[in-house]
N, C-alpha and C positions, 0 to 999 in steps of 0.2 A: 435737960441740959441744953443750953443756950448755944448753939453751932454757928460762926463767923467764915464770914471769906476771907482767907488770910490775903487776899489782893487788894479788894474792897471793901473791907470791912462789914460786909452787907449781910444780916443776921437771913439765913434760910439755906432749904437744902444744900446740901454739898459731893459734890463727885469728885473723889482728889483731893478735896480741902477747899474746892473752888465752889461759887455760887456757878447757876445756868451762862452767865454772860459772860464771867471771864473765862469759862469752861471753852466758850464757845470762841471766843476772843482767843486763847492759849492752844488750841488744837483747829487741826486741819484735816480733810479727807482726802488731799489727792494736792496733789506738788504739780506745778504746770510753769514748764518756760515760758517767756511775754514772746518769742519767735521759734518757729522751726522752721527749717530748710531742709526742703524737702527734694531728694534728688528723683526722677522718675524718667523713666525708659522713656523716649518720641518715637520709637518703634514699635509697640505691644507695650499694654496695660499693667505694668508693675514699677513699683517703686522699692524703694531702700530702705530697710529698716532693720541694721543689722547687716540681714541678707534680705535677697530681693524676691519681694512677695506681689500677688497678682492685686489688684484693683477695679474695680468697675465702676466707682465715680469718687470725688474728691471726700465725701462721707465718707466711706470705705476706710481710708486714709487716717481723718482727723479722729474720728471713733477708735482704730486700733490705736493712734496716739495716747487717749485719751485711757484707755483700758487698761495699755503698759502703764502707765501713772497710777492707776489705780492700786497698780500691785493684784494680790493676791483678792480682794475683796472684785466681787461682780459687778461690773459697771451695765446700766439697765436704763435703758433711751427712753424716753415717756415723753407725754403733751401735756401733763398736768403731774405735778408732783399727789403721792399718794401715802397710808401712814406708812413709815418706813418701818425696814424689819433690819435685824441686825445682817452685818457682812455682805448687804447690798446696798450699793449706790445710785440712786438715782439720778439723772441728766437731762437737763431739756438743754435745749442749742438753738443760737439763730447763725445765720453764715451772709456773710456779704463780702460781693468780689469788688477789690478795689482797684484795678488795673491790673495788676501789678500782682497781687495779695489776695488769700482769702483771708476774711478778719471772721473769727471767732468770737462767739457770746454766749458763756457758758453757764450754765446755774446747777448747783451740785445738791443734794439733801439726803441725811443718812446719819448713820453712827460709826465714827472714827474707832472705837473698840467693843470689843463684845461684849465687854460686862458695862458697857457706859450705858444711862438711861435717859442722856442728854443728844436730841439729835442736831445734828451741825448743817445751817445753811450757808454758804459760799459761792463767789462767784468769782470766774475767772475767765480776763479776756486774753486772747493770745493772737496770733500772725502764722501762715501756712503760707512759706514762699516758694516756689516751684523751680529747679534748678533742671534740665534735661538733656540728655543724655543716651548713649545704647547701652542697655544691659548687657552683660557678660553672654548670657544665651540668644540676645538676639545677633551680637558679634559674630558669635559662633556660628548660627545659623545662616547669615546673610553672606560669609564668610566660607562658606561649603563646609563646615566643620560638623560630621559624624562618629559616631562611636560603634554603631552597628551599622549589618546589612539583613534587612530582613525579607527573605525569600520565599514566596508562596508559587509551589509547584506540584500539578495534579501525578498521581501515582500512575503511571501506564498509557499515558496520553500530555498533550501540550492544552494549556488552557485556551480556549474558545476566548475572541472578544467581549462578548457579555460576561462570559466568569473573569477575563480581566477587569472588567467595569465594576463587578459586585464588591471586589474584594478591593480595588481602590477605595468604595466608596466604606466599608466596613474598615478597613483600616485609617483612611482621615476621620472616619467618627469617634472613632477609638481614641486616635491620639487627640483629638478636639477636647476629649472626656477628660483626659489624664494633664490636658495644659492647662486646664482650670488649675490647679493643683501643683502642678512642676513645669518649672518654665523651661524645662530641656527634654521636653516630650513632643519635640518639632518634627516633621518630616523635611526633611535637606531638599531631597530629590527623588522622583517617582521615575523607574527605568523601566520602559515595557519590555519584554523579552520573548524572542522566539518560542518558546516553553511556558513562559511565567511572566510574573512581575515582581522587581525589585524595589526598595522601601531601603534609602539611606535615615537615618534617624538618628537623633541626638542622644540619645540612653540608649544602654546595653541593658536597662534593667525596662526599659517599657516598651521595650522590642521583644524582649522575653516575655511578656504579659500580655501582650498583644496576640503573639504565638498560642501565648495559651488559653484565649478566649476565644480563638478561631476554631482552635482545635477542638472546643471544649461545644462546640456550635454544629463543629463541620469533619468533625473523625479526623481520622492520617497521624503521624510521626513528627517529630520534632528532632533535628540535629543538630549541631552548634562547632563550628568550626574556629580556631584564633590565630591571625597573621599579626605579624611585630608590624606597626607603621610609623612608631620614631619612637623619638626621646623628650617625654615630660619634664622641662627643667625648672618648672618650678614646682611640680611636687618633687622633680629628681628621682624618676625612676621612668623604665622604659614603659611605652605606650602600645596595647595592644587595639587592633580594633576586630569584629567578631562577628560574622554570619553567621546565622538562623535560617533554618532552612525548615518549612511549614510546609511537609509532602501531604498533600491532602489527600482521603481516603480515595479507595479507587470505587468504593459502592456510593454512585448515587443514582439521583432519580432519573427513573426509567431502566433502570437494569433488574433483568429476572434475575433471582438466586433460588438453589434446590437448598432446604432448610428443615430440618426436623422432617426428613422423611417427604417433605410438601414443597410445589413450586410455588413462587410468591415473586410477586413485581414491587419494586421500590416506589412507593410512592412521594415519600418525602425524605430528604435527607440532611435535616437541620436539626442539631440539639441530641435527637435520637433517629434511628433509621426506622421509619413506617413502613412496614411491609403488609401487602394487601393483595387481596384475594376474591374478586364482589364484595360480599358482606364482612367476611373476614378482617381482621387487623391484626398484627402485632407488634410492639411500639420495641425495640429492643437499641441497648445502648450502643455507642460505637466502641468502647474498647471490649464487650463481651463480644462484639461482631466480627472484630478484628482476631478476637483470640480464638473462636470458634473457626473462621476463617482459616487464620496458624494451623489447626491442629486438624479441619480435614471436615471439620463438622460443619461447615455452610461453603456453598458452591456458586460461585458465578458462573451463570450457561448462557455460554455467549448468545451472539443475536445469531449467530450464523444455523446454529441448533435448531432456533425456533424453527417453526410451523403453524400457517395458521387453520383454523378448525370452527367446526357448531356442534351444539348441542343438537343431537337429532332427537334425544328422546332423554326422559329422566323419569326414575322411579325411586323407589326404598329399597330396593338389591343395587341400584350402581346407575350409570347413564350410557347411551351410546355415545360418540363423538364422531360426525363426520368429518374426515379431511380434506382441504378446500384445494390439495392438489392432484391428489389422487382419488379424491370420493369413494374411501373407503371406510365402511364402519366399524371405529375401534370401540370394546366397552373400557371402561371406568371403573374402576373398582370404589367403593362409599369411603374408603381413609385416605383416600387421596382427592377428595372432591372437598370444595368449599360450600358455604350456607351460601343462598341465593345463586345458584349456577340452576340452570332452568333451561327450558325445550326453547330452541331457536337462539340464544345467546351465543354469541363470537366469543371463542377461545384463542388463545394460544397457545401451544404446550411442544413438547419435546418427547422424541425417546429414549430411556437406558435400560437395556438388558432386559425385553419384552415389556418393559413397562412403561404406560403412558402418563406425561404428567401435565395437567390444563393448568391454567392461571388464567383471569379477567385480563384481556390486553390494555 
């Protein structure tokens, strides 16, 4: 049977009733205005689209342009067109700035439907013009405008400089991570504080995230406080704003703890608490540390307890231990000794209730 284009009359295959070229002529891949205006932040890296989304060069931009037009089907950047497959689009681009303007030059290839067997070349030129402006978040931010206050303060003591220093520099990389992604993950203001340091921030919710990636790092408790500080009137409703307070663990490094029956020195206290022994390790988490802690089964001994000592002698019944204030020889019994504790090695240990307990200082 003799098959016609009902367009052109032109006797050969047909998709729709059409030949290839009016097929191709009749349908399109992707819809594009000849101008956008483009509105984008002169204070930090985002533009408008809808709502305001982050950028890192003017491709960034013309490509999401280009994808929302796509619709549903996957728009797919390339240097050489290749065969197409259905429900993806291909795109080569040239860009030239014109004062003023970037001009766009776009070349498209692909199949407009899925059951089509005709693929569609197009090209379209268009105009990216640059309007600028402050985004809502950097208003905000430049503006002293917070939503939380986020609090890091050591459990039984005041932070030390360096551990103010760590935790500035851990909390601006945190939020650095999270403003890729949302543009009210700012820090307002850093307040150093007699005890601590404070962290005004744009989100209640990556202030809370923050809290729990420190904590999740660095042991301690987490509380969360909410004072009224006005009235929202265009959502129309009142405004709270909300401290976070990140009491961090009171075990870290360099503190002896008596544990399972055994004295052990912190050696590291990030992620999980390292406790060590010479050869010994044990890697144990912070919240079993802390509930242990609770409940009576691990012990902090203070520094004031210590004592320091040598190994005078060591055998398979147990060790002597000399005391380096009294030079008196205490033994050791073998369930309390660690691998690699050996004749001449510096201890430190303590006493409870006749019993002596070493640790590797």
């Amino acid at each position: 049977m003799t098959m016609f284009c009902y367009k052109c009359g032109k006797e050969a295959p047909l998709t729709d009733g059409l030949c290839a070229a009016c097929y191709t002529s009749e349908h399109s891949l992707i819809s594009l205005k000849q101008r956008y205006n483009v509105v984008a932040c002169r204070t930090c890296d985002s533009f408008q689209m809808e709502e305001w989304m982050p950028f890192t060069n003017v491709e960034d931009i013309m490509e999401r342009i280009m994808q929302r037009a796509a619709g549903k089907d996957k728009l797919v950047f390339v240097e050489d067109f290749s065969e197409p497959v259905h429900e993806v689009i291909q795109c080569m681009y040239a860009m030239t700035y014109c004062e003023e303007y970037w001009r766009i030059e776009a070349r498209f290839f692909g199949y407009d439907d899925p059951f089509s067997d005709v693929p569609i070349r197009e090209n379209h030129d268009f105009e990216l013009h640059f309007k600028f402006t402050v985004c809502p978040s950097c208003s905000k931010k430049y503006g002293g405008y917070y939503e939380a206050i986020l609090q890091i303060r050591r459990d039984g003591r005041y932070l030390t400089k360096e551990e103010k220093d760590h935790y500035l520099s851990e909390v601006t990389r945190l939020s650095d991570a999270e403003l890729e992604t949302f543009n009210m993950a700012f820090i307002t203001q850093v307040l150093p504080k007699k005890e601590g340091i404070d962290f005004q921030m744009g989100s209640i919710k990556v202030a809370k995230k923050i809290a729990r990636a420190l904590q999740s790092l660095y042991g301690g408790t987490i509380a969360e406080s909410h004072r009224l500080a006005g009235f929202d009137r265009q959502a129309g409703k009142e405004r709270y704003r909300t401290t976070i307070v990140l009491r961090l663990s009171q075990f870290e490094e360099g503190l002896f703890v008596l544990y399972e029956g055994r004295l052990w020195k912190i050696a590291h206290a990030v992620g999980k608490l390292l406790l060590r022994n010479f050869a010994e390790e044990r890697a144990v988490d912070f919240k079993k540390v802390e509930k242990d802690h609770a409940s009576g089964a691990l012990e902090i001994v203070g520094e004031p307890l210590m004592r320091d000592g040598m190994i005078a002698s060591r055998d398979e019944a147990g060790a002597e231990m000399l005391t380096l204030d009294s030079y008196e020889t205490i033994p050791l019994s073998p369930e309390i000794m660690a691998e690699g504790m050996s004749q001449g090695e510096p201890v430190r240990f303590f006493e409870r209730n006749g019993i002596y307990y070493a640790v590797s200082p």
